[in-house]
Structure formats: structure tokens, C-alpha cells
N, C-alpha and C positions, 0 to 999 in steps of 0.2 A: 858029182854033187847034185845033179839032178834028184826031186825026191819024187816020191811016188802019187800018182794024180789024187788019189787017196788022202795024203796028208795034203797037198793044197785045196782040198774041197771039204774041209773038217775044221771044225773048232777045235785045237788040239785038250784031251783030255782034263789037263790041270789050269788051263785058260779062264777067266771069266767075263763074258760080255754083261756089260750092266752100262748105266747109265750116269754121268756124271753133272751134278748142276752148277754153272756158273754163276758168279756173285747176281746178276741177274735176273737170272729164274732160269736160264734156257738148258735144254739139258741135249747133254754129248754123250754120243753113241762112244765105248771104250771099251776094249780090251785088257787085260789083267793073265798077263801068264809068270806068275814066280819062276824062281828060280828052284829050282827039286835040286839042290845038294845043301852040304851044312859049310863049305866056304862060298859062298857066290861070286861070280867072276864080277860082277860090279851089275847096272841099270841102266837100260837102253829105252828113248823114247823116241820114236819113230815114226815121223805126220806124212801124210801121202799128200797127191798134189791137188791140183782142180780136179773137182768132179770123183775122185780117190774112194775107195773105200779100203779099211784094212784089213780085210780077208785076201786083197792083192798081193800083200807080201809075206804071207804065211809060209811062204818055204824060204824066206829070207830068217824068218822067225825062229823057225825048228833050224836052220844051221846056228845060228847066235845063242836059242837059247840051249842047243846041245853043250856049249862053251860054258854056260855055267853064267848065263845072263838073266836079267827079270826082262822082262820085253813087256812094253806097253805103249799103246797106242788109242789115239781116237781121229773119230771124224772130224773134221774142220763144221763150223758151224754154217747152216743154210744146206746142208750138201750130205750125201752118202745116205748114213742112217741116224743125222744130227739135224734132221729136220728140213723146213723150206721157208725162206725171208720173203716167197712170194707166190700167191695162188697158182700163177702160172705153173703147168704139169711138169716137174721133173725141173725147171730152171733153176741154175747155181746163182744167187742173188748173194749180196753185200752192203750194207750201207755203208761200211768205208773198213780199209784194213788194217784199221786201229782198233776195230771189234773185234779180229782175230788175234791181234797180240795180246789184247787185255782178257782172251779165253787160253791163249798159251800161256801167258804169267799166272794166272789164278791158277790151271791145273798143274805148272811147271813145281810150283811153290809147293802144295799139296801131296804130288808125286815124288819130290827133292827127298819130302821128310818121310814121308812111308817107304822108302825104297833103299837098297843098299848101293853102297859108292864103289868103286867112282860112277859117276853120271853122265851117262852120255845121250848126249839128242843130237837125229839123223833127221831129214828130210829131203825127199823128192820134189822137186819140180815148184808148185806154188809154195808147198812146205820148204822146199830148200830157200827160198824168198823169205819166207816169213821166220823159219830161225835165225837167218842172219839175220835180218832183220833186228828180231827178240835180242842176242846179240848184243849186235849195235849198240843198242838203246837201254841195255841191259834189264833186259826183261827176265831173261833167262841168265843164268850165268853157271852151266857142265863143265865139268871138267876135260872135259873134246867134244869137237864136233863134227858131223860128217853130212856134205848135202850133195845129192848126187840130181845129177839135169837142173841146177835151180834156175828157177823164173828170175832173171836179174836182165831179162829182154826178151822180148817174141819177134818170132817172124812176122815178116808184113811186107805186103806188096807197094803199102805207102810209106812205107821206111821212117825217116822223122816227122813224118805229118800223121801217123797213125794217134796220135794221143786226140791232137787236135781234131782227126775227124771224129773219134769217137766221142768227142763233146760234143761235136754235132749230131751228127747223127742221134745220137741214146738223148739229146737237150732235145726231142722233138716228140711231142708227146709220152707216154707212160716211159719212163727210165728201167723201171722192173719187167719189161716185157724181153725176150729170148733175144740174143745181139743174131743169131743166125739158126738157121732150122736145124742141122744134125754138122757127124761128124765132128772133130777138135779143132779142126781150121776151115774159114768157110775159102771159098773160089780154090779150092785146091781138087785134083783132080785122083790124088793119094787117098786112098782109102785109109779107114782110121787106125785098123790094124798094122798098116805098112807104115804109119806114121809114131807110132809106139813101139813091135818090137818084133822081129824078124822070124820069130819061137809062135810058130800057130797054136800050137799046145798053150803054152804059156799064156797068150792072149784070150784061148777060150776059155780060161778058167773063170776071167770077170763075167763072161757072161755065162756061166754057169751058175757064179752067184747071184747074178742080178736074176736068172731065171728064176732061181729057186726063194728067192726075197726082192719083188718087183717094186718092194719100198724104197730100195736102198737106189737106184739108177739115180742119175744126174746126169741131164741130158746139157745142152747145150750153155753158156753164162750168160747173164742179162747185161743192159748197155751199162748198168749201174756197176754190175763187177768190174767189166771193163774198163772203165772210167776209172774206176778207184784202181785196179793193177797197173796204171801205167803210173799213174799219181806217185804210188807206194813205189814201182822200179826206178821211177826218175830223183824220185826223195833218197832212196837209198845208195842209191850209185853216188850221189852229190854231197851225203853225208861225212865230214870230215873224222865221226869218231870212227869212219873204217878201221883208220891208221893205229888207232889205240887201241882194236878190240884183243883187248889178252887171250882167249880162249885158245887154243888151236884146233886147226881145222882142216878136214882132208875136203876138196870137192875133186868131184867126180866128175868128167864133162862127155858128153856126145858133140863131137864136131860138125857130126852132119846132121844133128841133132832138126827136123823141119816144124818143130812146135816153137822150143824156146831159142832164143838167141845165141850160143855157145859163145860168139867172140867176148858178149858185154862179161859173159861168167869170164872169160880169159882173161877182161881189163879189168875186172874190178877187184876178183881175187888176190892177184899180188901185189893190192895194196895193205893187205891184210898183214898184218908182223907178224905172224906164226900159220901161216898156210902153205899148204902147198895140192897141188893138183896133176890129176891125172886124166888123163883123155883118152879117147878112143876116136877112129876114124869113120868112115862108110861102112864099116860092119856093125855100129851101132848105131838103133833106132833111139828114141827120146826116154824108154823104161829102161833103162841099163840094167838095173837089176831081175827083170821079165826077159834079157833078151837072152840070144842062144847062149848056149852051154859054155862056150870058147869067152865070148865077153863075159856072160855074167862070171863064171867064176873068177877072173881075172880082178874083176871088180871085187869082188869077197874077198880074195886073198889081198890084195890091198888094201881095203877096210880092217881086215883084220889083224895087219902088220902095223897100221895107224893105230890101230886100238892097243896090241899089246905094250908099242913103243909111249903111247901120248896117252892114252886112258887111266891116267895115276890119281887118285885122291890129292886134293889141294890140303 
């Protein structure tokens, strides 16, 4: 299942990148690849995580939309190629991540109707946060759902005091300024590659793209994103409509996962009424679907047993 470096460093042919504007004004970097048959196997929307662009999962793309899917995706706002909430060069900024669910529900809504059923939205990591999330709160409401690494906790050397110091800390002059200089986790001695996905190949395909469109990088989060993602993990885990969220939902987990937290994704999801999950051990970095051959397809063939069993029109 591996594809050829070729098709991950390509727009595929019948795709379209264009721009999309939220209620607003702000406009979202997005992809558009139909489905090329005359039955369609149903609509996949699929959000990357912090710092994400989605040219990362272009061979995730070309296997789902071989199946006879639309696949569509964009950038999260402040980040990729959806702009910047702050002068600083390259910083992923947020004024709170109630401005991301209210740019998933306007394009959710939007995408629902122009697209063929069943419906499904996928996300990674901050995105796998923020569909549940959407979720939840019923921002969204697909007919499955699938979130693989989500942000539902982070590592942290200061374990339950991490929210609190980042109020300090980031409450200490300019809040928009970089929470740390490089790399996805600061005081770590892990390189950023080794902390995402084991597949050197696979890894250097983002920076391939980031070579070849230096717009699109997003380097390190502000204290403000910060602030707001622990806000949004600690509201979410303690949200009572977990229990009643109808959708069903596959996650995906890395146990050794050293970005996000894998245990809170393990407590929080089986509170879900129609979930269920699957994990991986030490062989998988934080990009499940980037990482070697052995997990990622492992992970696809279970996405894809989710989807033909749970992926049904309501």
C-alpha cells in the first residue's frame, strides 16, 4: 500500500485547491477531489492536526478515493495555508477554539450539502480534538466518525500543573508571541521526526512541501493556542453530552504516542455509546497514518472495516 513518492508530492489530477470563506471573511486553504465513478462510495472529510497541512495525507487520499470516496479537506485557521492570527513568522495562534468549531460547522454544513452520503469526517491529532469536539456539541453531525492520535491530552513534564503554568507563563506580556523556538515539543531531546513517524521517506515528504511553498510552514504555537488547547481538553473530557454523542466512532491510538497523551484518548473514549478503538504500541510514532508500512496499513484496514460496517446513510 505504499504509493509512489510521485503521487504524495502532486495535487492529484481531478483535485481542486481553492479557497474557502468563513461567515467572517477569513478564508480556508481546501481541497476538493470528487469522486470519478457514477455510484460514489459515499464523502470523507478529513482535518490534520497543529501546524498540519493536507498535502500530508495525500496517499491516505489516493487509497480512500480509489474506493470510490469525495475526499475533502482544508487547513485549520491561523496555520498551513489558512493564513496567520499573528505577525509573528510562521507562529500557530488562536483566539480561542470556539473559532475553529464555528469554521468546522459553517464548512461542515456547506460540504454536508454539496457532497454525496454517507458522511464521514476523520481527524488527526488537534483535528481528532476538535471533531469530537464538533461532535459533542453537535456542530457536526456524519454518519461515522474516525480520529486517529487525537489531542484529548499532551505530554508534559509538569503533568496536572501544565494548564496552570501556561497561564502563567503566556499572561506575561504579548500572549501571541511563540510558546517555544522549534521542534513539536520544547525540553525534549527527540527530534521532531522521531516524535511523528518512524517512515523517513514519509516524513520528508512535508518538507518537501513546505520547500516547494514556504507559505504554507507553521512553526512552533503561541502561549495563546496553548492556553486555549488545554481550556478546550479539559472542557471536553468533563463534558457530560460525551455519553449521548450518537455518531459512531473508530479512534485510532499510539500508545507511545510522546506528543499527545494516548491514556486520556483511552479514558475518554469508552465513554462514548458507540466507539470503539484501536491502538498500537512502541512501533508507532504520533502520525499513525505517515508511519511504516506494518502500522500504517494496519490502521487503513481498520478504517476501512469501520467504514464499510458503520459508514451507512442515516
Amino acid at each position: 500500500m505504499r504509493e509512489n513518492p510521485d503521487i504524495r508530492r502532486s495535487i492529484p489530477a481531478g483535485a481542486k485547491v481553492h479557497y474557502w470563506g468563513t461567515p467572517d471573511g477569513w478564508h480556508l486553504r481546501a481541497i476538493a477531489w470528487p469522486a470519478e465513478t457514477a455510484t460514489p462510495r459515499g464523502s470523507i472529510l478529513f482535518q490534520g492536526g497543529r501546524g498540519d497541512i493536507f498535502e500530508k495525507y495525500l496517499e491516505a487520499f489516493h487509497h480512500w478515493h480509489a474506493q470510490g470516496w469525495t475526499i475533502t479537506s482544508f487547513d485549520w485557521r491561523g496555520q498551513g495555508g489558512s493564513g496567520r492570527l499573528t505577525s509573528r513568522a510562521h507562529c500557530g495562534d488562536i483566539d480561542s477554539f470556539d473559532t475553529f468549531i464555528a469554521d468546522l460547522r459553517a464548512f461542515y454544513a456547506e460540504w454536508e450539502a454539496a457532497t454525496p452520503g454517507p458522511h464521514v469526517v476523520m481527524g488527526h491529532s488537534m483535528g481528532g480534538h476538535l471533531i469530537l469536539r464538533g461532535l459533542v456539541e453537535g456542530a457536526i453531525r456524519p454518519d461515522a466518525a474516525v480520529i486517529v492520535a487525537p489531542m484529548l491530552g499532551v505530554k508534559s513534564a509538569l503533568g496536572p500543573f501544565a494548564e496552570r503554568a501556561a497561564r502563567i507563563l503566556g499572561g506575561v506580556g504579548d500572549s501571541t508571541r511563540p510558546a517555544w523556538k522549534s521542534n513539536e515539543k520544547p525540553y525534549t531531546t527527540e527530534t521532531r521526526a522521531n516524535l511523528l513517524t518512524h517512515d523517513p521517506d514519509r516524513y520528508s515528504d512535508e518538507i518537501w512541501w513546505q520547500q516547494h511553498n514556504p507559505d504554507i510552514v507553521t512553526g512552533p504555537p503561541s502561549w495563546r493556542w496553548l492556553i486555549q488547547a488545554f481550556k478546550s481538553m479539559r472542557e471536553l473530557a468533563g463534558n457530560p453530552k460525551l455519553r449521548k454523542m450518537p455518531v459512531p466512532l473508530l479512534a485510532v491510538v499510539a500508545k507511545a504516542d510522546g506528543l499527545v497523551d494516548a491514556k486520556a484518548a483511552l479514558k475518554i473514549v469508552p465513554r462514548l455509546p458507540d466507539a470503539r478503538i484501536v491502538s498500537f504500541g512502541k512501533e508507532s510514532a504520533h502520525e499513525i497514518l505517515r508511519e511504516g508500512d506494518k502500522v500504517r496499513n494496519r490502521a487503513i484496514g481498520e478504517i476501512d472495516l469501520f467504514l464499510a460496517a458503520r459508514a451507512q446513510r442515516r
